[in-house]
C-alpha positions as YAML, in Angstrom:
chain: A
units: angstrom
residues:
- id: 1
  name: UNK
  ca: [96.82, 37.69, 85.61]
- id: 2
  name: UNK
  ca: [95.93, 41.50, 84.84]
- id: 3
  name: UNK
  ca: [98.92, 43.08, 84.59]
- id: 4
  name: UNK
  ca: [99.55, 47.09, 84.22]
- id: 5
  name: UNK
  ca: [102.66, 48.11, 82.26]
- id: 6
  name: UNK
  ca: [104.02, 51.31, 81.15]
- id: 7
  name: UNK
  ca: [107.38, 53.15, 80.28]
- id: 8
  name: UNK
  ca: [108.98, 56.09, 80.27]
- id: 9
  name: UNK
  ca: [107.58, 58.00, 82.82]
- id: 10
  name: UNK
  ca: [110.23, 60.83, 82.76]
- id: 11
  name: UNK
  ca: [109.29, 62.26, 86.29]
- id: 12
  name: UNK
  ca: [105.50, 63.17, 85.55]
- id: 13
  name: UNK
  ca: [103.95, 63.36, 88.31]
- id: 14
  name: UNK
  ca: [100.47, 63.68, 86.54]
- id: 15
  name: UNK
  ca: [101.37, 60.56, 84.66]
- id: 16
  name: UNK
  ca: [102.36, 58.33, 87.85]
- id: 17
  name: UNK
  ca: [99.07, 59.67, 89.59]
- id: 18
  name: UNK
  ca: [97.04, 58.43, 86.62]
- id: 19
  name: UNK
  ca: [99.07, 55.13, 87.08]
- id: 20
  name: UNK
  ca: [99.13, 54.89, 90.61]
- id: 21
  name: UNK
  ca: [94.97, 54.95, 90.81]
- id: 22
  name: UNK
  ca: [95.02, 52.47, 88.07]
- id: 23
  name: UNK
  ca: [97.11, 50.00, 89.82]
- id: 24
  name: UNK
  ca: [94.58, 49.50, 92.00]
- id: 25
  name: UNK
  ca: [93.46, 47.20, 89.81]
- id: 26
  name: UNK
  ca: [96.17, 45.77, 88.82]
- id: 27
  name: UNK
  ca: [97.57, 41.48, 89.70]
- id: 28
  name: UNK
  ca: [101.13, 42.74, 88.35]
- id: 29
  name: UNK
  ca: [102.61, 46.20, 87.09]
- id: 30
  name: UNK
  ca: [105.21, 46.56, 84.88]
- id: 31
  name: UNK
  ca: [107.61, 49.53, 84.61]
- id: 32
  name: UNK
  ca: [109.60, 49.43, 81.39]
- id: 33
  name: UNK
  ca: [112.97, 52.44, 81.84]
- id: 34
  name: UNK
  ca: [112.76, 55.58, 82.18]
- id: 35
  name: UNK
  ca: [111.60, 56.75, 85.26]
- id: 36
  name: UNK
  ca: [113.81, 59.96, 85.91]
- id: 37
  name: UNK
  ca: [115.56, 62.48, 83.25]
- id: 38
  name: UNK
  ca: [119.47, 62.11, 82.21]
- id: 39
  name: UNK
  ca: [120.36, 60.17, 85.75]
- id: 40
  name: UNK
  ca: [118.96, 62.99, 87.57]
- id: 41
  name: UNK
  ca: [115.74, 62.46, 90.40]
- id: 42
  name: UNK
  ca: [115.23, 59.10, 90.30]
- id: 43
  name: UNK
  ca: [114.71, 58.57, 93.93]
- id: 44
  name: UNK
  ca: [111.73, 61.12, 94.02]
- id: 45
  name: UNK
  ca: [110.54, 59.64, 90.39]
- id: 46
  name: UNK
  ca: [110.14, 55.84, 92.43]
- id: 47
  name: UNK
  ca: [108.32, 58.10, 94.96]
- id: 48
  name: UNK
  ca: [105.61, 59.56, 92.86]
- id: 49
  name: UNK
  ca: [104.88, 55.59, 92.32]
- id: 50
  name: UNK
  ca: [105.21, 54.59, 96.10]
- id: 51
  name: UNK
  ca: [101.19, 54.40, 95.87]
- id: 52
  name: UNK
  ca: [101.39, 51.11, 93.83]
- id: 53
  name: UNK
  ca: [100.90, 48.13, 96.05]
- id: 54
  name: UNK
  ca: [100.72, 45.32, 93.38]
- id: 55
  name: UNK
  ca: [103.82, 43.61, 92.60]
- id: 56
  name: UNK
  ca: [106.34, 45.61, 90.69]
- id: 57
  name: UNK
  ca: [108.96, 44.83, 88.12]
- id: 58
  name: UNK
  ca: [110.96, 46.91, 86.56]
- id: 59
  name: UNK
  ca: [114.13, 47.60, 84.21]
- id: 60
  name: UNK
  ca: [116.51, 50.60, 83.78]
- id: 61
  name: UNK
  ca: [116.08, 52.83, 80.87]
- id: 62
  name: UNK
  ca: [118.71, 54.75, 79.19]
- id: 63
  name: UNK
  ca: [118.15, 57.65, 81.64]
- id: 64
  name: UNK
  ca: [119.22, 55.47, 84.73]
- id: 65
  name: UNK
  ca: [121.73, 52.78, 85.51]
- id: 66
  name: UNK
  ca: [120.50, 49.50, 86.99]
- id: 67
  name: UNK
  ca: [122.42, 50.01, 90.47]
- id: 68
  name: UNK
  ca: [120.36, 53.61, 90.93]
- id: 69
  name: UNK
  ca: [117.21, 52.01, 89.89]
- id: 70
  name: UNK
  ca: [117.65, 49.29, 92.56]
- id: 71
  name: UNK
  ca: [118.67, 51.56, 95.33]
- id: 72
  name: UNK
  ca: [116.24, 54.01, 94.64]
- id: 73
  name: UNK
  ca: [113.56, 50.59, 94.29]
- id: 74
  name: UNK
  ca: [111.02, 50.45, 97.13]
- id: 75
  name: UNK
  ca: [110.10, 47.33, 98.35]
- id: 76
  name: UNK
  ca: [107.80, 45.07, 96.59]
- id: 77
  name: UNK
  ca: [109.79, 46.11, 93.52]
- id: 78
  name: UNK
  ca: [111.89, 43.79, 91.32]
- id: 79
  name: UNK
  ca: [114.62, 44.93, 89.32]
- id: 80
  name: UNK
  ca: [115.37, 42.94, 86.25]
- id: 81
  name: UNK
  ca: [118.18, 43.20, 84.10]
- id: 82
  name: UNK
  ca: [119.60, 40.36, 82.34]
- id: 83
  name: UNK
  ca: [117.56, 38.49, 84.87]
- id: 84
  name: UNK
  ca: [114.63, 36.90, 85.47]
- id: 85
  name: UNK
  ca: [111.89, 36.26, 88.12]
- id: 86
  name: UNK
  ca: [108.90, 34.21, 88.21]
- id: 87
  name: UNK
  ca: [105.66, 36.35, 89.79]
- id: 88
  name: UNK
  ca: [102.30, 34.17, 89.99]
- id: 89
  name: UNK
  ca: [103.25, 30.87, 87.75]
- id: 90
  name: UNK
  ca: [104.94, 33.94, 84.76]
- id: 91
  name: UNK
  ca: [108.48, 33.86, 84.23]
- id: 92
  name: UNK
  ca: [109.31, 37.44, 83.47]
- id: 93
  name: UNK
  ca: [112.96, 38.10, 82.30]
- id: 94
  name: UNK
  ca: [113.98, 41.85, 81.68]
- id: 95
  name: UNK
  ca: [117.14, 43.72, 80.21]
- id: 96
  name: UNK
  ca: [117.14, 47.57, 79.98]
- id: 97
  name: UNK
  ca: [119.06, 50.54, 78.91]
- id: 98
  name: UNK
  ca: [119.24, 51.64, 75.28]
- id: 99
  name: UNK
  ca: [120.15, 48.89, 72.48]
- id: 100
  name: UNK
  ca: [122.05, 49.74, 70.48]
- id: 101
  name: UNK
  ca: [124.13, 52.63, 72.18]
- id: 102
  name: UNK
  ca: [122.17, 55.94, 71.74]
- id: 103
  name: UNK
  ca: [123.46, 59.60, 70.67]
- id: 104
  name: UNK
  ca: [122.71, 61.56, 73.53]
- id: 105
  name: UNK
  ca: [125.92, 61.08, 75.69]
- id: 106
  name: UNK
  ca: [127.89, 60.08, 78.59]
- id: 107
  name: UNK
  ca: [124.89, 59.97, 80.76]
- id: 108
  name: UNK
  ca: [122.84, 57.46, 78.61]
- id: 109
  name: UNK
  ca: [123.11, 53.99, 79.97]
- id: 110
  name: UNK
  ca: [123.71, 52.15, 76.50]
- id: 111
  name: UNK
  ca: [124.64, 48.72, 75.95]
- id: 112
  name: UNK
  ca: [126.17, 47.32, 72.33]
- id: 113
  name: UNK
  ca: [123.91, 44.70, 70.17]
- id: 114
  name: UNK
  ca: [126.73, 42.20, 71.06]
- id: 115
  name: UNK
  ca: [126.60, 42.87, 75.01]
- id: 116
  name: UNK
  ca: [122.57, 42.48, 75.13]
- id: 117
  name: UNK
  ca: [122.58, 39.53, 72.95]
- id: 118
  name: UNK
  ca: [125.15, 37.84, 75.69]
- id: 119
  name: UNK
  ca: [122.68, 39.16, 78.30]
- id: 120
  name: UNK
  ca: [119.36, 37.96, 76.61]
- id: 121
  name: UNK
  ca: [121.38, 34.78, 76.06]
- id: 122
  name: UNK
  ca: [120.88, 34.29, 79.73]
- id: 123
  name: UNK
  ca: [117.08, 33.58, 78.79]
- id: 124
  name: UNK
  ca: [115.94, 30.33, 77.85]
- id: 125
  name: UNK
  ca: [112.31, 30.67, 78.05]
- id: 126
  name: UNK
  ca: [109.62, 33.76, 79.34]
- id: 127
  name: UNK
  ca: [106.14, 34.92, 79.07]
- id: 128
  name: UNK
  ca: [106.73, 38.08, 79.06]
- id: 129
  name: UNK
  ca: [109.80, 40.11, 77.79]
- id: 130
  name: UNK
  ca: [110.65, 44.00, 79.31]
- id: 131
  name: UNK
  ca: [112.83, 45.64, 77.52]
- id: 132
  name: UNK
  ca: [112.92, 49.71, 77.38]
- id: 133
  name: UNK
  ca: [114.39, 48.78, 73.82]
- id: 134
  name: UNK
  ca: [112.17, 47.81, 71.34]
- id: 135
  name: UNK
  ca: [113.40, 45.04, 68.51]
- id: 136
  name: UNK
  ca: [114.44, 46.22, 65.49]
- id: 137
  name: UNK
  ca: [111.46, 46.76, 62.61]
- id: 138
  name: UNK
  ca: [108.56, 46.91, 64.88]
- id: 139
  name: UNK
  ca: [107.32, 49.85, 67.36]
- id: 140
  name: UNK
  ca: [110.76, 51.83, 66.53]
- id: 141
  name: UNK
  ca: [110.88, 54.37, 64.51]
- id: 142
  name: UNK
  ca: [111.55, 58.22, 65.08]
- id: 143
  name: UNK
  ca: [109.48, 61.02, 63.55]
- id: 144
  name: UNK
  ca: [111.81, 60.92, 60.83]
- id: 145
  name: UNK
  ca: [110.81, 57.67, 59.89]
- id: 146
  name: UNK
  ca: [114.15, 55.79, 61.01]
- id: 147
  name: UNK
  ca: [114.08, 52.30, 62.54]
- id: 148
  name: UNK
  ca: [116.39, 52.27, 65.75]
- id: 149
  name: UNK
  ca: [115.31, 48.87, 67.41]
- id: 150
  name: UNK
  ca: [117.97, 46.27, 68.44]
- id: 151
  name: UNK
  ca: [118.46, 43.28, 66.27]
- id: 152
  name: UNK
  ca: [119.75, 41.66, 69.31]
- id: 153
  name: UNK
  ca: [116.30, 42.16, 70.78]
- id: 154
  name: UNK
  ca: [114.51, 41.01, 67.63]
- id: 155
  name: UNK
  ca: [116.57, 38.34, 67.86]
- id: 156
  name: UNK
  ca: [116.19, 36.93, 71.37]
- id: 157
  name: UNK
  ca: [112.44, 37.22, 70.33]
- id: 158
  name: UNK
  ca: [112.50, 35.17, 67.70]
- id: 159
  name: UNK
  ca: [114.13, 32.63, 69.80]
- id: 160
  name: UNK
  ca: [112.21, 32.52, 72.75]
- id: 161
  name: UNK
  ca: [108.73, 33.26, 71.82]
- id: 162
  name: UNK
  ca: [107.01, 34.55, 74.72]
- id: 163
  name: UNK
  ca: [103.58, 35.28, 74.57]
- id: 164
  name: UNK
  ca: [104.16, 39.25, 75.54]
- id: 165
  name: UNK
  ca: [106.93, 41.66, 74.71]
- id: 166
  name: UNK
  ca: [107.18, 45.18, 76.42]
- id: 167
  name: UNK
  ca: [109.29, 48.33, 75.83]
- id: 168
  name: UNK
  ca: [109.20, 51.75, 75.15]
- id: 169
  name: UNK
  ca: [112.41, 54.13, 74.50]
- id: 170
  name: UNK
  ca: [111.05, 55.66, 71.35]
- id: 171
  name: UNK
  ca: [108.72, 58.33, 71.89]
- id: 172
  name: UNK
  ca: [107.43, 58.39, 68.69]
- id: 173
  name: UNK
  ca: [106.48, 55.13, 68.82]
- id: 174
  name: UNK
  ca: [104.64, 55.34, 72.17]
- id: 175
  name: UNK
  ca: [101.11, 52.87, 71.71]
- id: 176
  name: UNK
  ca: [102.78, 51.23, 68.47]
- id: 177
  name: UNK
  ca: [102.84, 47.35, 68.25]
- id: 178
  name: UNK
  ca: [103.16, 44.54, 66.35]
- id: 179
  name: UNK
  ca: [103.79, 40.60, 66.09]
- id: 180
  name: UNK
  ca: [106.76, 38.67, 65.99]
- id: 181
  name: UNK
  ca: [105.54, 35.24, 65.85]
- id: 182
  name: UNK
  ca: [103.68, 34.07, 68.45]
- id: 183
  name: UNK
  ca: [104.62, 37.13, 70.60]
- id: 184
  name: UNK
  ca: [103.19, 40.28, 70.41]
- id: 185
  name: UNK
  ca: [105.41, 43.53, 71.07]
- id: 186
  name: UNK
  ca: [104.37, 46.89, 72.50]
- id: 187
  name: UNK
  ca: [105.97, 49.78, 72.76]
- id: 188
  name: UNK
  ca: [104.34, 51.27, 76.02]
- id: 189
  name: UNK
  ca: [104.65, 55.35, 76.43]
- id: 190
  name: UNK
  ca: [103.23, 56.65, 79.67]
- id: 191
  name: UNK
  ca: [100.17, 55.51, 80.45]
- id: 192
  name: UNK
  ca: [98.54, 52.55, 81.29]
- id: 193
  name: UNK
  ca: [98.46, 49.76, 79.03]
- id: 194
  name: UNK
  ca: [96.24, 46.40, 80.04]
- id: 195
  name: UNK
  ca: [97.31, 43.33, 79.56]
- id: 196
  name: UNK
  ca: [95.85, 39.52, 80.68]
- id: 197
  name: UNK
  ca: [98.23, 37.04, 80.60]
...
């Protein structure tokens, strides 16, 4: 299957365009959080990406909750969060928001290390994680050289071993990946990243 996955899209219209004629292409796309800014335009940010026709699934970001993202969902969109959904003979399971809880406020959805790993113990088994957070020690540090990744993540990695994992969440880490056993992680960014799975 030739999927298309990106993240953080932030309400960039030039960016969805770009992804929108590449989806053409595309068996499966994958959005990974972060399609508005701070809970604000998420309806029209689903619109700029009304063009894809492919399958879509998706999971909330920190800068929407996972009730706006599914009412603001078109169809042909699946929202996963602390679920999981099997598209073409792939079991996909997705949690979003930021892991652990971020500093930038009230209007960040957050969730504990202690509330995801109850969540991503809902998973037994997956070919492909999405997760806006990235694990903890690969794809996740800031321009000041911190790691912020979830050990909860890293952890339900470790444990289920699916052949793909896919965030994003940390800018500077946008196109950074790496390998946690058999699965390999990426940390997305905004533009379209190719995957056959």
């Amino acid at each position: 299957m030739k999927i298309l996955a990106f993240s953080d899209l932030h309400h960039s219209r030039r960016r969805a365009e770009v992804l929108v004629e590449a989806s053409a292409e595309a068996d499966l796309v994958i959005g990974a959080g972060d399609f508005c800014n701070i809970r604000e335009g998420l309806p029209e940010a689903m619109n700029l990406l009304s063009g894809i026709t492919a399958p879509m699934v998706v999971v909330p970001g920190n800068a929407e909750s996972a009730e706006e993202l599914q009412e603001a969902a078109h169809a042909g969109t699946t929202v996963l969060h602390g679920s999981g959904v099997e598209i073409g003979g792939l079991q996909l399971f997705g949690l979003g928001y930021g892991v652990p809880p971020t500093p930038f406020g009230a209007w960040s959805c957050d969730l504990t290390e202690a509330y995801a790993a109850e969540m991503l113990a809902r998973c037994e088994a997956a070919d492909i994680l999405i997760l806006h957070s990235p694990p903890r020690g690969i794809a996740d540090l800031t321009s000041g050289g911190i790691s912020v990744g979830s050990t909860a993540i890293l952890e339900a990695i470790e444990r289920i071993q699916p052949a793909l994992a896919v965030c994003g969440h940390i800018h500077d880490s946008w196109g950074k990946s790496g390998q946690i056993g058999r699965t390999k992680v990426v940390n997305l960014g905004p533009t379209a990243n190719w995957f056959e799975v």
